[in-house]
C-alpha positions as CSV (number, residue, x, y, z in Angstrom):
1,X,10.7,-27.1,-14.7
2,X,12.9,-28.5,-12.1
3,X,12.5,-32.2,-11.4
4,X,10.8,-33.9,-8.4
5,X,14.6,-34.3,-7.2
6,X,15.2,-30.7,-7.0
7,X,12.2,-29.6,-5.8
8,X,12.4,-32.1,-2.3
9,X,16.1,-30.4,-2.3
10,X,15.1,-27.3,-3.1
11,X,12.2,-27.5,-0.4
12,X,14.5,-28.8,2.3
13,X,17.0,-26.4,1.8
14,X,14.4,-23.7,1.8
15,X,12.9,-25.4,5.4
16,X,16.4,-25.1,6.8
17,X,17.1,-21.5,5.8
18,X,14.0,-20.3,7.1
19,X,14.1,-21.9,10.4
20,X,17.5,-20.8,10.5
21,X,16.9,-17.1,9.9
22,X,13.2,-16.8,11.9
23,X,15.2,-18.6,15.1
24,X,18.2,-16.6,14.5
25,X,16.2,-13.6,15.4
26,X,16.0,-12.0,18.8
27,X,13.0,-11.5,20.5
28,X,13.3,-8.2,19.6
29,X,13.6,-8.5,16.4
30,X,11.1,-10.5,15.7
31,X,8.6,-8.3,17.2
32,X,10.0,-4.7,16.2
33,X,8.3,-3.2,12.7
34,X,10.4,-5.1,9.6
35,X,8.4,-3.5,6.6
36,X,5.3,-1.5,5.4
37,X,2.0,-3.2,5.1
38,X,0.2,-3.5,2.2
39,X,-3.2,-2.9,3.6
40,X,-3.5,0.7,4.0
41,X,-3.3,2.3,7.0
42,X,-2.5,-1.3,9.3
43,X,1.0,-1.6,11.3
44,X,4.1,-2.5,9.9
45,X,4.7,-6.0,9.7
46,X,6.3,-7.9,12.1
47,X,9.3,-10.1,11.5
48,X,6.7,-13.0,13.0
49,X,4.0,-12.0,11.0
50,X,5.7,-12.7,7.9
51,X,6.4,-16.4,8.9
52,X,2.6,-16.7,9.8
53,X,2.5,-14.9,6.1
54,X,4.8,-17.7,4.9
55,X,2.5,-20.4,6.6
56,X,-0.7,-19.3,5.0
57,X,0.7,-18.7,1.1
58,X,2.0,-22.8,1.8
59,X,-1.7,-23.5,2.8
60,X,-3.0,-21.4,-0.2
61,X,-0.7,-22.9,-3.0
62,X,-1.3,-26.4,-1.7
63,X,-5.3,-25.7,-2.3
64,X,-4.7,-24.6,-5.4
65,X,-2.9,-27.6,-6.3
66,X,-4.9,-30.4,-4.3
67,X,-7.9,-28.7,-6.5
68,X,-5.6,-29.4,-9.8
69,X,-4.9,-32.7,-8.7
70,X,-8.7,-33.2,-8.4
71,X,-9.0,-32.4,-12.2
72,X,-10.9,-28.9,-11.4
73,X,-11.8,-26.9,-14.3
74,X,-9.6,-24.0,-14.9
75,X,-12.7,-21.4,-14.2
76,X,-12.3,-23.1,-11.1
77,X,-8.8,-23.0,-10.3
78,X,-8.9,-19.1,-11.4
79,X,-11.8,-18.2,-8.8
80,X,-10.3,-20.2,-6.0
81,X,-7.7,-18.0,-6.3
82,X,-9.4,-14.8,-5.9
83,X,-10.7,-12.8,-2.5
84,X,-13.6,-14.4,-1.3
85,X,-16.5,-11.8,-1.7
86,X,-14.0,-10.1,-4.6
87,X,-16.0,-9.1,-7.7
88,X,-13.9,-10.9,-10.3
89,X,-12.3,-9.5,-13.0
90,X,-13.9,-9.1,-16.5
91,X,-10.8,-11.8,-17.3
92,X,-9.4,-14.5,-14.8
93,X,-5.7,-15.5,-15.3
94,X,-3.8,-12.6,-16.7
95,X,-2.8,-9.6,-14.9
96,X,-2.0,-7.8,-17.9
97,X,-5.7,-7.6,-18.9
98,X,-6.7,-6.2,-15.6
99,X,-7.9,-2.8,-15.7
100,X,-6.1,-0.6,-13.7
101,X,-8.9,-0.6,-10.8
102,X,-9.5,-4.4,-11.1
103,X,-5.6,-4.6,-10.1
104,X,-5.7,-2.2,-7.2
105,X,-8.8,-4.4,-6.0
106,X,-7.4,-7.6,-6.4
107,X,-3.9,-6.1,-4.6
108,X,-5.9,-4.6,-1.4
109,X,-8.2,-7.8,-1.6
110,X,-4.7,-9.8,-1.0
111,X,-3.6,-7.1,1.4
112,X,-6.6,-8.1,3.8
113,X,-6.6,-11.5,3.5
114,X,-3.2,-11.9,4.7
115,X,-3.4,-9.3,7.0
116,X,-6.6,-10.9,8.6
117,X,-4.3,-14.3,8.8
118,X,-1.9,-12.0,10.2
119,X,-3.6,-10.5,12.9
120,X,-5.4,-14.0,13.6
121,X,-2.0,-15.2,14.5
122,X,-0.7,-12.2,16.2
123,X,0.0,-13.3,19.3
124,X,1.4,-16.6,18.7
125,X,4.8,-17.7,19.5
126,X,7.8,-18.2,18.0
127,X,7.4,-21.9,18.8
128,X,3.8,-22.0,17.4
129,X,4.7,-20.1,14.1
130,X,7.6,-22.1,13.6
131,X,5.8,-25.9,14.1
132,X,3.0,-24.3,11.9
133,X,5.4,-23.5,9.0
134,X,7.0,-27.1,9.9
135,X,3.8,-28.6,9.1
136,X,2.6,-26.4,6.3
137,X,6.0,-27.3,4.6
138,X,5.4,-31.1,4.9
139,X,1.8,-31.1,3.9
140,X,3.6,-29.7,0.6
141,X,6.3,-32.7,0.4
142,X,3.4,-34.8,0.8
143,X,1.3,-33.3,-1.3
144,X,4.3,-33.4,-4.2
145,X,4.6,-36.7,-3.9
146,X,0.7,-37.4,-4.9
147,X,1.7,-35.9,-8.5
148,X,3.0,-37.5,-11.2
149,X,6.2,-36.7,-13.0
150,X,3.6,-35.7,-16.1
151,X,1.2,-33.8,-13.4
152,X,4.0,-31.9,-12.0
153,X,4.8,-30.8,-15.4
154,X,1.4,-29.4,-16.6
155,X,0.2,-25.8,-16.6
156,X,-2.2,-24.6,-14.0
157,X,-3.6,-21.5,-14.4
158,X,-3.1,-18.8,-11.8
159,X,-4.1,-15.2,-11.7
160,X,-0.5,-14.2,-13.0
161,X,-0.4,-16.7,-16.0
162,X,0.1,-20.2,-16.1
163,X,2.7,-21.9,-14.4
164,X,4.0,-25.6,-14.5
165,X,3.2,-27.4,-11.0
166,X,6.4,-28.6,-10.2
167,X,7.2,-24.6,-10.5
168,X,4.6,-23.9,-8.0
169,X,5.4,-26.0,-5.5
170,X,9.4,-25.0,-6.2
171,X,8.2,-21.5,-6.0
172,X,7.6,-21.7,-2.0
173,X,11.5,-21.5,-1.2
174,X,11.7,-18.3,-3.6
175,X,8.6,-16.8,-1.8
176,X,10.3,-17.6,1.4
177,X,13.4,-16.0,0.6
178,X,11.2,-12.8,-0.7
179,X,10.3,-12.2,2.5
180,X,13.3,-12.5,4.5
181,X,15.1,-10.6,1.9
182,X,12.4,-7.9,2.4
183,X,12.6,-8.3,6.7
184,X,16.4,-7.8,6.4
185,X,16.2,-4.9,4.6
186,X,13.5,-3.3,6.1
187,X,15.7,-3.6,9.7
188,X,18.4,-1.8,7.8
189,X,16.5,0.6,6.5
190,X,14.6,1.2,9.9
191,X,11.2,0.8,9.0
């Protein structure tokens, strides 16, 4: 697990190169189709819809993690984590135990959450996504700094196994570099 250290560093640097890439963009670019969407039969995501993406996954680890600060149960971090309206799966917290239908529910009950954030924040500009991820990603500095060096290194369950905090919140930069990876190779691929 990387230290408190390296995860402010690691969250900076992350902060920089996104803001960097999403206002590097043209307007064009940023509105053209980047890459297939994962809810069937919706548009292609937009460059901007994957920072408003970016903005609610922030929003949705740092519940996750106020809710382990608060000494939740694990039954309780698991179901956060899941759909709202979802039936859960006959086991929380391992995706290797999920029958083939629970997976494709829980993977098209992601695909319209975050395409229901998406389209909420369709129309929103550049400027607006951009001080929304601002904010997202310093509710998460701030939040960091509320955990101890021993909280920060204990498990919390999530519905792909247990991870360490301090690897959740670390785990924002590499989401955020997912996604750009994705949007620059869906431009070259012409999606």
């Amino acid at each position: 697990m990387p230290t408190r250290a390296e995860i402010l560093d690691t969250l900076a640097a992350s902060q920089t190169q996104v803001m960097t890439f999403f206002q590097g963009l043209s307007p064009k670019d940023l509105e053209r189709p980047a890459t297939a969407n994962g809810a069937p039969g919706e548009a292609p995501w937009r460059a901007k819809d994957h920072l408003a993406h970016l903005v609610k996954s922030e929003r949705t680890i740092q519940q996750l993690l106020r809710h382990t600060l608060a000494g939740e149960a694990r039954d309780v971090l698991l179901r956060l984590q899941y759909p709202e309206g979802m039936p859960l799966p006959g086991i929380l917290g391992d995706l290797s135990a999920l029958t083939s239908e629970e997976g494709q529910r829980l993977e098209m009950a992601v695909a319209s959450v975050n395409q229901a954030y998406v389209d909420a924040h369709h129309d929103d500009s550049m400027q607006m996504l951009a001080a929304d991820f601002l904010a997202a990603r310093q509710d998460t500095v701030d939040l960091l700094h509320q955990f101890t060096d021993d909280q920060l290194a204990a498990p919390v369950p999530t519905v792909v196994g247990d991870q360490a905090a301090g690897d959740l919140f670390a785990g924002r930069a590499e989401h955020a570099t997912e996604h750009m990876t994705s949007i620059e190779e869906g431009f070259r691929q012409g999606v």
